[in-house]
N, C-alpha and C positions, 0 to 999 in steps of 0.2 A: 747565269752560271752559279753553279754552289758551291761552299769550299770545299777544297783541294788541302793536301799535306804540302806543308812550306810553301815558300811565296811563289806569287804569280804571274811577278810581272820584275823584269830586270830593275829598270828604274823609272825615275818619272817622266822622261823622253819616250822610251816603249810604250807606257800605259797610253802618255798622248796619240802616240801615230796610234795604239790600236782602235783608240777610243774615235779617230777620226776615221778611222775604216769601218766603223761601228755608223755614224752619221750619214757619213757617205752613201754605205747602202740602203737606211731609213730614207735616204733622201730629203736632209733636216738641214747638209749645212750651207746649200747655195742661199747667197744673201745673208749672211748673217756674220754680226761681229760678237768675235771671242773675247770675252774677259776671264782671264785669272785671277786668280783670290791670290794676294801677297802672302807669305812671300812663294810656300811651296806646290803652288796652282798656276804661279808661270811656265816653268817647265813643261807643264803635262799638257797648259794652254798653249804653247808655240809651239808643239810636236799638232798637235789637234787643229789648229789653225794652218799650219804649211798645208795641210794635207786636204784641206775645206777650200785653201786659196781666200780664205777669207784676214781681213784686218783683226789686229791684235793688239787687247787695253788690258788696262791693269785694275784692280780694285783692293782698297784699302779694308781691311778688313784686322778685328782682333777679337779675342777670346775672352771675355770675362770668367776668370779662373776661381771656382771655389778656395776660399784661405786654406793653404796649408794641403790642399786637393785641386791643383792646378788645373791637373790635368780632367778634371770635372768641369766642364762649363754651366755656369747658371745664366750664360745671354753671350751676348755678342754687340758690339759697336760696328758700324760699316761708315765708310765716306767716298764719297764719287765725287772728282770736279771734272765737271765741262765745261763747252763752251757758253752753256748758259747759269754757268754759276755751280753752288757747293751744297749736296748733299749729305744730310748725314741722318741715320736711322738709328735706334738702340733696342734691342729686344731681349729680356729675359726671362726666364722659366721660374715664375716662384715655385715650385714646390721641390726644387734644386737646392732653397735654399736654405730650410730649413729654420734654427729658433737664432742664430747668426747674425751678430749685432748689424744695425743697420749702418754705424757709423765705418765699420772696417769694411763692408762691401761698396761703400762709397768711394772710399779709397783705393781700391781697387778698379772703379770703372773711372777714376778719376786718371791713375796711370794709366790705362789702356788709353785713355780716349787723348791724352797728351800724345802719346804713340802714335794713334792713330795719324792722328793731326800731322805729326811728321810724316810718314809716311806717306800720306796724300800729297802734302805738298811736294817732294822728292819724285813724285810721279805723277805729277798734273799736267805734266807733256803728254803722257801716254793713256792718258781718258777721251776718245771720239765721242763727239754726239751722239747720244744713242737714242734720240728723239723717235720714236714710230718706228724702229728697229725691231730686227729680230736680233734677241741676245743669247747665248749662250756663255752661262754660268760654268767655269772650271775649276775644280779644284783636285787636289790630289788623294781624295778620301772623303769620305763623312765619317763622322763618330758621332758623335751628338747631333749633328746638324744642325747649331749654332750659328755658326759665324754663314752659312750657305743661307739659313731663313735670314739673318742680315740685310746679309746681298743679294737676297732675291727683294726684301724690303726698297731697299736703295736703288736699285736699277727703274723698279716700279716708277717710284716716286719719282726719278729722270725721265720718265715718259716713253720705256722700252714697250711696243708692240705686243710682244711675245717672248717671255722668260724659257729658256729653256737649261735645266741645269745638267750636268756630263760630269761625271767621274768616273774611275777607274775602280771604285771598289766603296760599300755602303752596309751597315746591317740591312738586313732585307724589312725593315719592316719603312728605313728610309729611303728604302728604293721606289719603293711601289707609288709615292705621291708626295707633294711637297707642296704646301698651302703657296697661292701665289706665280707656281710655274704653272707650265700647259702641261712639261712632263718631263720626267726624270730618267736620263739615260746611265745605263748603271751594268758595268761589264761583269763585275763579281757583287753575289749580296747574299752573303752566307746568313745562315740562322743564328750559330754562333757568333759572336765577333768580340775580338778581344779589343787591336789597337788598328787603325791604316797602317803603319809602319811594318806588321806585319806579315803583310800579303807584297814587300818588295826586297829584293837581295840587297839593292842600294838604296837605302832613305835616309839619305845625308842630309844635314841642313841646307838650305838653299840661301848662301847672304845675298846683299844688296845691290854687290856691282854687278853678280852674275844673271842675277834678275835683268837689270840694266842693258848687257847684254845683248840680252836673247829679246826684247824688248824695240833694241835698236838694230838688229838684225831684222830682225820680222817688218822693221818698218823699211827697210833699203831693201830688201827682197821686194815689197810690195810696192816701193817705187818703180823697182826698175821692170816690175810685173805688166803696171799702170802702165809705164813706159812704151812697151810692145806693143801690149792692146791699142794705145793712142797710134804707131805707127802701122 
């Protein structure tokens, strides 16, 4: 798709079921477990997951912010715990960052990766093994595609099978490949692009309990999914 005048997609529930109706027909998402990117890649992951029937984790992810140019990422921090222990990945884009002391970008990935930390921990319930898996990477947009090369880092290194990353919306020149995945599913990826926020009517923040959630919902659905199947 290319862009369109105003946004495209209601909110990040829509973009998930469409983006699952998107897999479905590729025939990408039987067997595979869905992770969202924290915080606002759950939503778009548990609308995209009901619809695959597949299991649903969470991934710890943060944005190294240019000072004073936040919204500029020069890297990104990722962390995954399983059941076989704690990942964590760091990747950033020098030429991001220009003549930019070294001691203030320190500090910077210094609070993100405290962040980080928390947040992994606060969701280390909702990390499955993802050993020899097929993964599907969610998030609610790219922009830089920062904190998604991350997470595609860190799923890697947990020993996922096959990366596949899914979102709802991309500049097209991050649609088209993504070092590390097999391949990039991508419902809008205009030439232009200004911000993700843009292509949705509702892009509210997403906090932490509602994360929580939708997270423990998707896991008693797929209980009681299991359930049947076993009877």
């Amino acid at each position: 798709m290319d862009r369109q005048a105003g946004p495209q997609f209601q909110d990040r529930d829509q973009a998930g079921a469409l983006l699952g109706e998107h897999l479905v027909k590729r025939g990408m998402g039987s067997g595979s477990i869905v992770l969202g990117l924290l915080r606002g890649g759950i939503p778009v992951a548990a609308a995209l997951a009901a619809r695959l029937g597949a299991p649903l984790g969470a991934l710890a992810v943060r944005k190294l912010g240019v000072p004073q140019q936040e919204e500029v990422a020069f890297g990104a921090v990722a962390s995954y715990r399983s059941c076989r222990g704690r990942y964590m990945v760091r990747t950033v884009h020098q030429h991001v960052l220009g003549s930019r002391a070294k001691a203030v970008l320190e500090e910077v990935e210094s609070r993100a990766s405290a962040e980080l930390d928390r947040l992994a921990r606060r969701f280390a319930d909702y990390a499955p093994d993802i050993t020899g898996a097929r993964v599907v990477l969610c998030d609610d947009g790219l922009a830089t595609g920062a904190t998604m090369h991350a997470a595609v880092d860190v799923v890697t290194q947990c020993g996922a099978q096959e990366v596949i990353v899914a979102v709802p919306v991309a500049p097209r020149i991050l649609a088209r490949s993504m070092a590390g995945a097999s391949s990039v599913i991508c419902l809008l990826a205009p030439r232009e692009f200004s911000a993700v926020g843009s292509h949705y009517e509702d892009f509210s923040q997403v906090d932490e309990d509602a994360v929580e959630r939708l997270l423990l919902e998707a896991r008693e659905a797929r209980g009681h999914h299991d359930a049947r199947e076993a009877n």
